[in-house]
N, C-alpha and C positions, 0 to 999 in steps of 0.2 A: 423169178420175181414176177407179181400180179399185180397190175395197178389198180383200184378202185377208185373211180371218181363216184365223188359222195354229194357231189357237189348237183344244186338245181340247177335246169336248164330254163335262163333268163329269157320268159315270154309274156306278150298280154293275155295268155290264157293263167299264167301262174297269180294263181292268188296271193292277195296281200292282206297286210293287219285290218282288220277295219278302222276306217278313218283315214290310213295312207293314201298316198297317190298313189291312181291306179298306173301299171307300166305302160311306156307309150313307146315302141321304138318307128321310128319314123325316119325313112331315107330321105334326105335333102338332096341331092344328087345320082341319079343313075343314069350307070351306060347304055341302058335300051332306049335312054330318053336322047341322044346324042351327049353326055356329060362324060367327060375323060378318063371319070373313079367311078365309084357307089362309097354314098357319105351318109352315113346312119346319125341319128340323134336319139340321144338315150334321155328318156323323160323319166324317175323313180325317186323312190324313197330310198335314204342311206340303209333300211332294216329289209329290205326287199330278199325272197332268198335265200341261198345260201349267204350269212353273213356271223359279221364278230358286233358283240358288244363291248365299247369302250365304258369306262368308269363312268366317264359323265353323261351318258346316258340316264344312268337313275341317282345320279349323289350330285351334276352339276356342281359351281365351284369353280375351283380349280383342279378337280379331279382329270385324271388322263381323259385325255382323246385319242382317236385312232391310230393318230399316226407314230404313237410314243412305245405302241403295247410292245412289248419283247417277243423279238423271235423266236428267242432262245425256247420259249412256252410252247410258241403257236405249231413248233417244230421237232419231232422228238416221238420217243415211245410212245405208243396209246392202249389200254384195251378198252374193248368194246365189247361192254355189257347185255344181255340180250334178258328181255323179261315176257312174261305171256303174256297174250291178248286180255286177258280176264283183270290185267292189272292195269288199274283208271287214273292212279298220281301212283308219284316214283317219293317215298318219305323214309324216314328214320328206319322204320324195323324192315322195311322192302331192300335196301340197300343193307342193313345187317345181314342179311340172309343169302346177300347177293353174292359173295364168297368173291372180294373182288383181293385181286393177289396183292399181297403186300409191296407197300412199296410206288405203287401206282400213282403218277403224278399229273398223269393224263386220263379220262375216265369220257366214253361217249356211250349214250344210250338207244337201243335199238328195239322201239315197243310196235306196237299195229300203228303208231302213226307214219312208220315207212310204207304203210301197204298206199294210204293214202297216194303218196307218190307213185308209188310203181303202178298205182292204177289210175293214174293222170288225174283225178278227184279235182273239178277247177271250182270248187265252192269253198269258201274259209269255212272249216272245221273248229266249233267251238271247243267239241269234246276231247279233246286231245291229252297224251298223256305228258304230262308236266311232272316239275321236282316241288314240290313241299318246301313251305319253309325250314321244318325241323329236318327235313333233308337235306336244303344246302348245307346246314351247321352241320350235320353228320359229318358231307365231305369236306367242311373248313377242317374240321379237327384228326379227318384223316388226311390232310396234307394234300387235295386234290388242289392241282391249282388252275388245270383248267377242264370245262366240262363243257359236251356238245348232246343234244339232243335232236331228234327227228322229225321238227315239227318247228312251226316258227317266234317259238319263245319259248324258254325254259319255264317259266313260273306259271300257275295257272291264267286260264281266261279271265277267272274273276275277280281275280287281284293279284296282276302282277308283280305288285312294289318291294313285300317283305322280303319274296327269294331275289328277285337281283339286287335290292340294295345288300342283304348279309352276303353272297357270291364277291360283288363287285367289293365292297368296303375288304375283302378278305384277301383282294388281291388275286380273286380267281377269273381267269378269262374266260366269257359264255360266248360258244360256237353256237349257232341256231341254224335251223333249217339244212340238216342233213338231210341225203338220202339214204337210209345203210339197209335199202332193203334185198341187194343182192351181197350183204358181205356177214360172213358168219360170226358168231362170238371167239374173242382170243385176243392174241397180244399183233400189233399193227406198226409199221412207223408213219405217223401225221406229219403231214406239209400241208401248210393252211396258211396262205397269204391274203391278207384282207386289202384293198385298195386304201392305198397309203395320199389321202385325205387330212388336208390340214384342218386345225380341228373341228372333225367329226365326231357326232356321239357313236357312231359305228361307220360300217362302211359293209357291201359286199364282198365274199372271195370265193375262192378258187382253193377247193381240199380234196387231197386226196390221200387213200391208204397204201401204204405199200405191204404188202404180206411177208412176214419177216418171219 
């Protein structure tokens, strides 16, 4: 068995959305100072990261919050898709061709925005590869019900609304800000636990792969 942690390492050099709070971790108590503990304070945005999108995120409401989403989803088979460099959105006829195996209920994608990571890259990258609108409809009607990609938001920089609101209204869970640039394409088991925040429109978590 191989673990993969997919997950970001939460720092003030890790970049965030623009417009967010920037990260601030700040110790309130340390032993070198004569204090008993070392007492950290975590200053961030619920979207920071590795993290999950809750419903109300983009449909507000009375749409889910974080702490409602099913485990049963966030928990369970995955495969992880893998596409070239050369390809700039993830849409409709990219995911036809993507030969992803029937059945698939968990779907994560792995384009050049992992190299980002693996190459510590601390500037928010606008270029990034994102999922299309007529993408997410692709994976509504193929039963995906949850999707993770490698960068920190599934829908484009320039307008993110159409793909999370058809993902979310669909009832599919979006994992954002993987890292999956040391894990190959295939079939995975996911454990993805988001901080269980009352309601939040997201929260950060902790995911990883297991090689099955």
């Amino acid at each position: 068995m191989h673990i993969y942690d997919i997950s970001l390492t939460i720092s003030e050099q890790l970049p965030v959305w623009p417009g967010d709070p920037p990260i601030r971790l700040q110790r309130l108590q340390k032993m070198e100072e004569g204090d008993s503990c070392n007492v950290t304070h975590l200053n961030m945005g619920a979207h920071v990261g590795t993290h999950v999108d809750a419903p109300f995120h983009f449909l507000g409401g009375d749409s889910a919050t974080v702490e409602s989403l099913p485990l049963n989803l966030l928990t369970g088979r995955v495969y992880v898709a893998q596409f070239p460099d050369d390809v700039s959105q993830i849409d409709a006829a990219i995911l036809q061709a993507a030969n992803i195996p029937p059945r698939t209920r968990r779907l994560l994608f792995k384009t050049r925005n992992s190299a980002y990571w693996e190459n510590q890259t601390p500037e928010f990258m606008t270029d990034f590869v994102a999922l299309t609108p007529d993408g997410a409809e692709f994976l509504i009607h193929r039963g995906i019900r949850l999707v993770g990609v490698d960068y920190l938001s599934v829908a484009p920089f320039a307008d993110g609304t159409p793909t999370h609101q058809a993902l979310l209204q669909a009832g599919v869970i979006i994992l954002e800000g993987l890292n999956l640039s040391q894990v190959t394409p295939g079939r995975y088991s996911l454990y993805c636990l988001p901080l269980k925040i009352d309601g939040a429109d997201g929260a950060p978590a902790r995911a990883i792969l297991i090689g099955v």
